[in-house]
DOSE-868197 format. One record per residue (C-alpha): residue in one letter; z, x, y. Coordinates in Angstrom, 3 decimals, decimal comma, m for minus. Example, Ala and Ser with C-alpha at 12.3 -4.5 7.8 and 13.67 -1.06 7.14 Angstrom:
+--------+----------+----------+----------+
: residu :        Z :        X :        Y :
+--------+----------+----------+----------+
:      a :    7,800 :   12,300 :   m4,500 :
:      s :    7,140 :   13,670 :   m1,060 :
+--------+----------+----------+----------+
***
This chain:
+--------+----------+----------+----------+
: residu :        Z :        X :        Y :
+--------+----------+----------+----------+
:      x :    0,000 :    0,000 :    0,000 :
:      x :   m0,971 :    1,000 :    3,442 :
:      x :    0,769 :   m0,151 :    6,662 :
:      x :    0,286 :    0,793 :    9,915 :
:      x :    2,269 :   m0,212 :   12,573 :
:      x :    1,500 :   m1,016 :   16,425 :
:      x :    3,369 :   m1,044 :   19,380 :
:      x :    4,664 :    1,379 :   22,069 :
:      x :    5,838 :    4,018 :   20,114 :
:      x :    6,459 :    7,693 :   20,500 :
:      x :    7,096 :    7,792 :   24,269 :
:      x :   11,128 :    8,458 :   23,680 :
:      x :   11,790 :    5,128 :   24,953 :
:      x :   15,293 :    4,340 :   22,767 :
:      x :   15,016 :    0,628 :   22,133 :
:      x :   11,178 :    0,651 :   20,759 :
:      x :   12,040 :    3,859 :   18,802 :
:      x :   14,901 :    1,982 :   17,264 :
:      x :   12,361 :   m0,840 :   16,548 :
:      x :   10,066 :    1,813 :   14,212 :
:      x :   12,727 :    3,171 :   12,695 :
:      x :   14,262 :   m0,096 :   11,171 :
:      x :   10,905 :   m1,438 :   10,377 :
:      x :   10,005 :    2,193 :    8,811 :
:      x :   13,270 :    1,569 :    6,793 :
:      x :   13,397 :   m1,838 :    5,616 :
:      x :    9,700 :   m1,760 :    4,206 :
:      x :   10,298 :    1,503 :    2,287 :
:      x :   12,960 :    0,217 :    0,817 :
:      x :   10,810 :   m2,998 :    0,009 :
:      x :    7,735 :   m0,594 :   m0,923 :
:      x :    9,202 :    2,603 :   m1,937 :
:      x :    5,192 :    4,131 :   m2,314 :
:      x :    4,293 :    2,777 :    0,937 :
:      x :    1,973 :    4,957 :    3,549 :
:      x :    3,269 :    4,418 :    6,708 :
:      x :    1,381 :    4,858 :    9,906 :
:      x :    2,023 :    4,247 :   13,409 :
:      x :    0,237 :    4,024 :   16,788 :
:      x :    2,374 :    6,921 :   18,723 :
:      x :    1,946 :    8,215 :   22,300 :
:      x :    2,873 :   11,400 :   20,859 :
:      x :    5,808 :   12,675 :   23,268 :
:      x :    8,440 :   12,706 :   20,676 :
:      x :    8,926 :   13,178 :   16,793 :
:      x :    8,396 :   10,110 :   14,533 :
:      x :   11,590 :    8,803 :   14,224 :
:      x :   11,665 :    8,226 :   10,015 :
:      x :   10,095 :   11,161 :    8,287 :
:      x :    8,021 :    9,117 :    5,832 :
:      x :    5,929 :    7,688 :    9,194 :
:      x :    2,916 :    9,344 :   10,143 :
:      x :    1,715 :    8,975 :   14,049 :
:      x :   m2,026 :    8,318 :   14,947 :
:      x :   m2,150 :    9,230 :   18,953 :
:      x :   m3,217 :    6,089 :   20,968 :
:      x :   m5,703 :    7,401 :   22,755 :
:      x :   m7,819 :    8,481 :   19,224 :
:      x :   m9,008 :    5,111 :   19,063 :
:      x :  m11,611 :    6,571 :   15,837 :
:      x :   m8,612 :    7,482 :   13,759 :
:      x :   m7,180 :    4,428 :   14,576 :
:      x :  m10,344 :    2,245 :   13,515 :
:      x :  m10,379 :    4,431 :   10,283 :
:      x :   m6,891 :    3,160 :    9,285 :
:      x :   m7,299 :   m0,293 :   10,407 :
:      x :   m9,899 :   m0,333 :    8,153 :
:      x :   m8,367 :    1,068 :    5,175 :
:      x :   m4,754 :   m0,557 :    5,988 :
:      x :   m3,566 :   m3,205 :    3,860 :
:      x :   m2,012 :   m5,059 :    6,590 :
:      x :   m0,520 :   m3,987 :   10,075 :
:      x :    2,813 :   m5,093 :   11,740 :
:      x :    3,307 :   m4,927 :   15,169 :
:      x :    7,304 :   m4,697 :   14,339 :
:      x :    8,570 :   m5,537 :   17,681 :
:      x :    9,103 :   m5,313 :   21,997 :
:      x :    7,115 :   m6,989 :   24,161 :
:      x :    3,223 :   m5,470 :   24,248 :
:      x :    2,047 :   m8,572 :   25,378 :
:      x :    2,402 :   m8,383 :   29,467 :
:      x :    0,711 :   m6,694 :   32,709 :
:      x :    4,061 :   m6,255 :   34,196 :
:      x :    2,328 :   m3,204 :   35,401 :
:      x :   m1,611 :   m3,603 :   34,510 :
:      x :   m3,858 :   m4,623 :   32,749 :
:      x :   m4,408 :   m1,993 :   30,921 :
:      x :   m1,576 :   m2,188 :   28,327 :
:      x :   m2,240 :   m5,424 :   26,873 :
:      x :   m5,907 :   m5,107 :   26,810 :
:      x :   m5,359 :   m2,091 :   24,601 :
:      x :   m3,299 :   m4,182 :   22,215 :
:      x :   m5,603 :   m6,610 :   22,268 :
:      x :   m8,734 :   m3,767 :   21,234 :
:      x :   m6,319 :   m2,815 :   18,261 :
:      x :   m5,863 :   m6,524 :   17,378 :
:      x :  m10,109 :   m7,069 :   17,772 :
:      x :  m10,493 :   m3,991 :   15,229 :
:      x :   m7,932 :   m5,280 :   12,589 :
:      x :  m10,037 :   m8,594 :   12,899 :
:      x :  m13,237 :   m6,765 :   12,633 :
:      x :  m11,892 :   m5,282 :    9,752 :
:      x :  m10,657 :   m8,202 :    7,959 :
:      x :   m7,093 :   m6,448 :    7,972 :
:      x :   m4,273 :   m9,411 :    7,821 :
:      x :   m1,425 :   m8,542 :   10,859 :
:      x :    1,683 :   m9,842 :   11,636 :
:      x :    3,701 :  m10,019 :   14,338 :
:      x :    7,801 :   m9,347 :   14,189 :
:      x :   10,463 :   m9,754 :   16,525 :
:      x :    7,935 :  m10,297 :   19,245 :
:      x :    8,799 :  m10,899 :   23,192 :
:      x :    6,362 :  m12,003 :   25,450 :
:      x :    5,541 :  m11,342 :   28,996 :
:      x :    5,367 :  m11,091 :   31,821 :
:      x :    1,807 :  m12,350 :   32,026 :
:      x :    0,503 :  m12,944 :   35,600 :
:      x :   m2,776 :  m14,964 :   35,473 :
:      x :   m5,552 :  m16,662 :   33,277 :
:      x :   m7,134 :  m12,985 :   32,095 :
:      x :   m3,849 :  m12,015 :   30,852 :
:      x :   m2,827 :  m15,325 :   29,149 :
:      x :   m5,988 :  m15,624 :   27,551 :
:      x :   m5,925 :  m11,642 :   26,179 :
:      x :   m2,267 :  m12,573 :   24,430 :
:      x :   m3,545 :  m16,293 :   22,798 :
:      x :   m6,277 :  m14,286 :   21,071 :
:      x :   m3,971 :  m11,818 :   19,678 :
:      x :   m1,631 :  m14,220 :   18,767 :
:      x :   m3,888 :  m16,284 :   17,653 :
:      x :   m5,374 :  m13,759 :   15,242 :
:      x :   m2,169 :  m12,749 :   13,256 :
:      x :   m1,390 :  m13,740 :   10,245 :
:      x :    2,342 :  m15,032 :   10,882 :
:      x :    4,482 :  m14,187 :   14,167 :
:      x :    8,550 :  m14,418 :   14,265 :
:      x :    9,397 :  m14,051 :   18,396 :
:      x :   12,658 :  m12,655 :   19,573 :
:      x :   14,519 :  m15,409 :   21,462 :
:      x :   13,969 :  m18,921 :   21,873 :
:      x :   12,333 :  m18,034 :   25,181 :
:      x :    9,679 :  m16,266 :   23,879 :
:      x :    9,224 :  m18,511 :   21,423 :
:      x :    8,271 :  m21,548 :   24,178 :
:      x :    6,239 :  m19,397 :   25,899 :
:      x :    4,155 :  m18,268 :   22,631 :
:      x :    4,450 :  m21,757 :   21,732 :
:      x :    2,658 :  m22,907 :   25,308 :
:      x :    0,216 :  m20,440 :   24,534 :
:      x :   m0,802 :  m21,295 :   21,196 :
:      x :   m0,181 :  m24,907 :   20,647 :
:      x :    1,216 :  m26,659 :   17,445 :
:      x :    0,803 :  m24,005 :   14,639 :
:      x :    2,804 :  m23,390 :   11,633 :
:      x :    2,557 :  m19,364 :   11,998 :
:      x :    4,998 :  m19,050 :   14,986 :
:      x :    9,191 :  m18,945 :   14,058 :
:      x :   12,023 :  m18,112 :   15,457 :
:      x :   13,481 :  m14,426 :   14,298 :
:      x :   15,035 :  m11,571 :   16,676 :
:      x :   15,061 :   m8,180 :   17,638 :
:      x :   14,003 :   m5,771 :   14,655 :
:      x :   16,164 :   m3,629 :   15,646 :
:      x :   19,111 :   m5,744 :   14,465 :
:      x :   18,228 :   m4,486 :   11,140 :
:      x :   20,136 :   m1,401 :   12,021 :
:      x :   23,605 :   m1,491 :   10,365 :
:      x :   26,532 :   m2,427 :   12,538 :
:      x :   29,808 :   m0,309 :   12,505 :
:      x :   32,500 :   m0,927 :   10,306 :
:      x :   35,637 :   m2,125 :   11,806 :
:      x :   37,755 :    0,483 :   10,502 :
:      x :   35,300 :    3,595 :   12,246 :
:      x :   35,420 :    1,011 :   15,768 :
:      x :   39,311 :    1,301 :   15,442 :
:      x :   39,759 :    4,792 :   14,821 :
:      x :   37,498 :    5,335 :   17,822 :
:      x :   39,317 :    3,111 :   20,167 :
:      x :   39,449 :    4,778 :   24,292 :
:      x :   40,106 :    3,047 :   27,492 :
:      x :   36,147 :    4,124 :   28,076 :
:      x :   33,380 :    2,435 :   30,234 :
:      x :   29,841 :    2,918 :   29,481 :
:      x :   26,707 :    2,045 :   31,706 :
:      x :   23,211 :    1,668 :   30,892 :
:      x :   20,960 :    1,741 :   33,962 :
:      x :   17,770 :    0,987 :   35,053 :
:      x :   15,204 :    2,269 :   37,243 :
:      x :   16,066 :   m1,102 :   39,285 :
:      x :   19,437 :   m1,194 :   39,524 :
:      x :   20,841 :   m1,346 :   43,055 :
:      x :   23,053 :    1,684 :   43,261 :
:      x :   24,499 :    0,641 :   46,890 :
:      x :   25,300 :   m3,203 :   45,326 :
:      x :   27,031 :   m1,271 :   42,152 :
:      x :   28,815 :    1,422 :   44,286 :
:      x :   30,660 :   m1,584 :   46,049 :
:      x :   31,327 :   m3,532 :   42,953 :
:      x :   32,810 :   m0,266 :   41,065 :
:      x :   35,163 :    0,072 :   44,587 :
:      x :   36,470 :   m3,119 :   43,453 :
:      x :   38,006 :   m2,352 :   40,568 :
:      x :   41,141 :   m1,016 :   39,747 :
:      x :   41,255 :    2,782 :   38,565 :
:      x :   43,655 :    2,337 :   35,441 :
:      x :   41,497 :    0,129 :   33,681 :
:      x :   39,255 :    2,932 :   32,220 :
:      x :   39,910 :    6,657 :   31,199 :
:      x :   36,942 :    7,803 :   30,829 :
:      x :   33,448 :    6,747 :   31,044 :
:      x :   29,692 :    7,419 :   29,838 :
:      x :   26,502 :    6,883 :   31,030 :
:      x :   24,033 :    6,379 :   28,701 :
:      x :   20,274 :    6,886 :   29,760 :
:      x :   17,414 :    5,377 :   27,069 :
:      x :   14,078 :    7,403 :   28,251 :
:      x :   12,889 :   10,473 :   29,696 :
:      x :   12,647 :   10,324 :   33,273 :
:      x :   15,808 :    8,861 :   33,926 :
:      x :   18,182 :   11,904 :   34,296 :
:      x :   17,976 :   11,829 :   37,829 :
:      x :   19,337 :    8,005 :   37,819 :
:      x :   21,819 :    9,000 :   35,208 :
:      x :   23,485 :   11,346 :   37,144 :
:      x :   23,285 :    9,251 :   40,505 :
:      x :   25,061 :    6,143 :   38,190 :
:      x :   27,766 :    9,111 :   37,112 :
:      x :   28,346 :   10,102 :   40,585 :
:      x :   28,755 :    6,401 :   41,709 :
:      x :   31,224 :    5,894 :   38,658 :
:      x :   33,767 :    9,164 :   39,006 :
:      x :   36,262 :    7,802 :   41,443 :
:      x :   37,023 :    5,637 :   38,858 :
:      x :   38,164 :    8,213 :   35,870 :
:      x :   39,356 :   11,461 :   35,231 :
:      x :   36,327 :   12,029 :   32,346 :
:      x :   32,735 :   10,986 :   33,040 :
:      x :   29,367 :   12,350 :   30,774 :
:      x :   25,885 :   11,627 :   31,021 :
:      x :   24,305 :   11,418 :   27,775 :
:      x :   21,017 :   10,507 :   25,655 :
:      x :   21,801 :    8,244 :   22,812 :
:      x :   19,939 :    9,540 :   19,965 :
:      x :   17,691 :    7,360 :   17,592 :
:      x :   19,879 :    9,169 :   14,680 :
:      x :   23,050 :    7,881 :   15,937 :
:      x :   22,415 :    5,162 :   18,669 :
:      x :   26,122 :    3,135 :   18,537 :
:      x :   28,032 :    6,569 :   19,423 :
:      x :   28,108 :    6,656 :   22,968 :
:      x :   29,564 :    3,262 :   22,727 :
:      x :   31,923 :    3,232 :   19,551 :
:      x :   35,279 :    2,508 :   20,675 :
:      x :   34,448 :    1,839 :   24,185 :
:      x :   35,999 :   m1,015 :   26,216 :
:      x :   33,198 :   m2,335 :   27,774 :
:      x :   29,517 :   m1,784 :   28,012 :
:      x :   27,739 :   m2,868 :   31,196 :
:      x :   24,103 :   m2,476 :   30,194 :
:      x :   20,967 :   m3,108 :   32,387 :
:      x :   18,749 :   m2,869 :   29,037 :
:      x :   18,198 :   m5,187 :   26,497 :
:      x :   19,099 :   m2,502 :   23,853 :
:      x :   21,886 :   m1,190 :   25,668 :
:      x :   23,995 :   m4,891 :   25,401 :
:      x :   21,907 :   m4,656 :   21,904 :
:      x :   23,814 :   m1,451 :   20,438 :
:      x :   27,316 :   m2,412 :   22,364 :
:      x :   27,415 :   m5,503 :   19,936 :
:      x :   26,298 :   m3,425 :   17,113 :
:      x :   29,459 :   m1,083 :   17,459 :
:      x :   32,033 :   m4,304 :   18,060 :
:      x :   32,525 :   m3,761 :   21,740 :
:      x :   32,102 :   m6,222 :   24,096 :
:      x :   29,297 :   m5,669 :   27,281 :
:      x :   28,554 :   m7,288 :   30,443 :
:      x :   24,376 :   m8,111 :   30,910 :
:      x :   23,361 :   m6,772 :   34,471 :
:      x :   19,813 :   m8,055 :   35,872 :
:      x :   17,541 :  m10,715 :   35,736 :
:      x :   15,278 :   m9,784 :   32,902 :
:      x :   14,471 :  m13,036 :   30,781 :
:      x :   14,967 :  m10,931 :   27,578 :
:      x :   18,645 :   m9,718 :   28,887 :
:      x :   19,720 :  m13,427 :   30,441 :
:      x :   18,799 :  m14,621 :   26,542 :
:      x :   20,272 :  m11,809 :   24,448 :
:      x :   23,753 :  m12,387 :   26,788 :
:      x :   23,300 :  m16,343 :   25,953 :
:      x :   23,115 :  m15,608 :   21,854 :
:      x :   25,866 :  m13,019 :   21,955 :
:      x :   27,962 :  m15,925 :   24,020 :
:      x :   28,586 :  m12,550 :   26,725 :
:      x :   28,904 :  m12,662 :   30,428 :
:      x :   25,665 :  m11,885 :   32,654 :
:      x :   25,567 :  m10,669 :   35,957 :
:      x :   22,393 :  m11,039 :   37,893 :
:      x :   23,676 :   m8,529 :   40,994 :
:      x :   26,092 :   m5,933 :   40,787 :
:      x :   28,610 :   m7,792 :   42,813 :
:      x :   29,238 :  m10,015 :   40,277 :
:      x :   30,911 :   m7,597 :   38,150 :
:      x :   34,852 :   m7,100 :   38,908 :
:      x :   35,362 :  m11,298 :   38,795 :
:      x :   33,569 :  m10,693 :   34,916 :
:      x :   34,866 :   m7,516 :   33,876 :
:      x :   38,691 :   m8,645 :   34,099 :
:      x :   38,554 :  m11,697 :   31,639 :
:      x :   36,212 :   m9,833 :   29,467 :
:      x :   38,619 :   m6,609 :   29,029 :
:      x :   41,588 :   m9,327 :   28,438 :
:      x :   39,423 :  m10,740 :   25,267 :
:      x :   38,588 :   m7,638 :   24,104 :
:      x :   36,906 :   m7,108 :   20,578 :
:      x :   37,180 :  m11,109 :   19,777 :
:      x :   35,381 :  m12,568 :   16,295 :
:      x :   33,439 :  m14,311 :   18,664 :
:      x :   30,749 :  m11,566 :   19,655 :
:      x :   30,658 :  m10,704 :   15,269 :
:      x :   30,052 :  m14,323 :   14,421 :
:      x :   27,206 :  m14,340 :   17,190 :
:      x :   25,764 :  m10,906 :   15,879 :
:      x :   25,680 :  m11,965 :   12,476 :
:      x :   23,557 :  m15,293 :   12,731 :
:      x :   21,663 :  m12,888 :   15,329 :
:      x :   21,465 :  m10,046 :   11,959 :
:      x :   20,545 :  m12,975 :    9,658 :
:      x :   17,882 :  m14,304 :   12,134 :
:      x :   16,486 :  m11,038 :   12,021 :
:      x :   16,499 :  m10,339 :    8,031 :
:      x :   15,043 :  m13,626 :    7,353 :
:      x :   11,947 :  m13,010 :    9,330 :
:      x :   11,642 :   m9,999 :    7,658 :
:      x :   11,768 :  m10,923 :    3,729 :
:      x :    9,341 :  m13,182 :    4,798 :
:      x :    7,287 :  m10,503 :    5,587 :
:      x :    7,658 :   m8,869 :    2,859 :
:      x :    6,818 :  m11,781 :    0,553 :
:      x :    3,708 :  m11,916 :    2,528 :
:      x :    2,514 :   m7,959 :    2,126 :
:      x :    3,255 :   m8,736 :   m1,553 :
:      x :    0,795 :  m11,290 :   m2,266 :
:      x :   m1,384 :   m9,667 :    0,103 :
:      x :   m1,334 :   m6,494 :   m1,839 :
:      x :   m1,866 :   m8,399 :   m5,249 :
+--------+----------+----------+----------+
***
């Protein structure tokens, strides 16, 4: 069996790295002879050593394989938007045309969906949508908005993130690692003057330390602004890369995450500590909702939140959520694989 999987891989962006590797995971241990290859922008190592990348821009490799593939996955994220061109999503849609020219089946996992800013782009994501095989999206959200798209089908379902197929910490490890420790996950949009007034609002005891955690390249420079924003608060502050190896380490133990990224509030529930959602991102406002935590569209928001979340602490709440979240995602997935098996004969 050959797979090959699509999406925006290899640029040493955490949370689609984490995506590949889980996928990469679950269908070897499905398909232990399985080739797996993946569409890869090439700046950093595949991150499961049984995947093999195929650079994006060597679009004749890439029709070779789609060719000779037994089925491709686009295992999650959200490829389909222009948030910033065109460009993007029409090349998704070219790899989507050649599987179809081919006659290779795909299917679409864990999907999110959007931004997509006029009738060009909405039409570019119907046809690949319309083209796969079956299609689990991320959140409900995404799931109207494919749904609009599309119209009635029986291909689209509800699933979630594929990278909630990564093993959640055991209680006993969360326990042991237990410091009065804040961790924040920034973005390039984050309005360090808003969160420099909110942090002055809170009370120094309340954390002893604190982390911030940066997801991809480029963002060292914001990292270390963030840190510098967050020291009058503690005696102990580090800047640090989570690494796809070991991506719940910054936060084990912590007390509270606050996490501009979807992955960030992702990998805070995934080690049992509890995280405030910061931004307006329609991914982030429905990851909060399903994890029942607290969002906070502006940085002043976040001392009247942080208080009664500290005071809950690591409640069965936020487990029970991530586990139908967990189950979500591991449903879609066996379906899958029940798929690639009768596809593969």
């Amino acid at each position: 069996m050959r797979l090959l999987l699509v999406g925006y891989f290899g640029a040493g962006n955490l949370g689609d790295e984490l995506i590949l590797k889980a996928a990469a995971g679950f269908l070897l241990e499905r398909f232990p002879k399985a080739k797996l290859l993946y569409i890869s922008r090439g700046q950093v190592d595949p991150p499961h050593p049984s995947l093999r990348p195929l650079h994006f821009l060597d679009l004749g490799r890439i029709a070779y394989w789609a060719a000779k593939a037994t089925a491709a996955i686009f295992p999650g994220g959200s490829v389909l938007q222009n948030r910033t061109s065109l460009r993007s999503l029409f090349y998704y849609r070219t790899v989507a045309g050649l599987l179809r020219r081919f006659g290779t089946p795909y299917f679409m996992l864990g999907q999110g969906i959007g931004p997509l800013v006029g009738r060009v782009a909405q039409g570019y994501a119907r046809e690949v949508l319309s083209g796969a095989e079956w299609i689990s999206a991320r959140d409900q959200e995404a799931f109207i908005e494919m749904a609009n798209l599309l119209g009635p089908n029986r291909k689209l379902h509800l699933g979630a993130d594929t990278a909630l197929l990564t093993p959640p910490q055991e209680p006993a490890q969360v326990e042991r690692e237990q410091a009065r420790r804040l961790v924040v996950v920034p973005r390039a949009w984050l309005d360090l003057e808003g969160l420099a007034g909110a942090l002055g609002r809170i009370e120094r005891a309340q954390f002893e330390e604190a982390v911030v955690a940066y997801f991809e390249p480029g963002e060292e420079e914001l990292a270390a602004r963030v840190a510098e924003l967050i020291s009058p608060l503690t005696s102990g502050i580090r800047v640090v890369a989570p690494s796809v190896d070991h991506p719940t380490m910054p936060f084990l133990g912590s007390s509270l995450v606050i996490s501009c990224r979807y992955h960030g509030v992702l990998l805070s529930a995934l080690a049992g500590v509890p995280a405030i959602a910061l931004g307006r991102d329609p991914k982030l406002i429905a990851l909060s909702g399903s994890l029942a935590l607290p969002l906070a569209e502006r940085p002043e928001q976040l001392p009247q939140l942080i208080e009664p979340i500290l005071e809950e602490g690591r409640g069965g709440k936020l487990q029970a959520a991530l586990h139908r979240l967990r189950q979500r995602a591991q449903v879609a997935w066996e379906e899958l694989a029940r798929r690639l098996s009768a596809v593969a004969g």
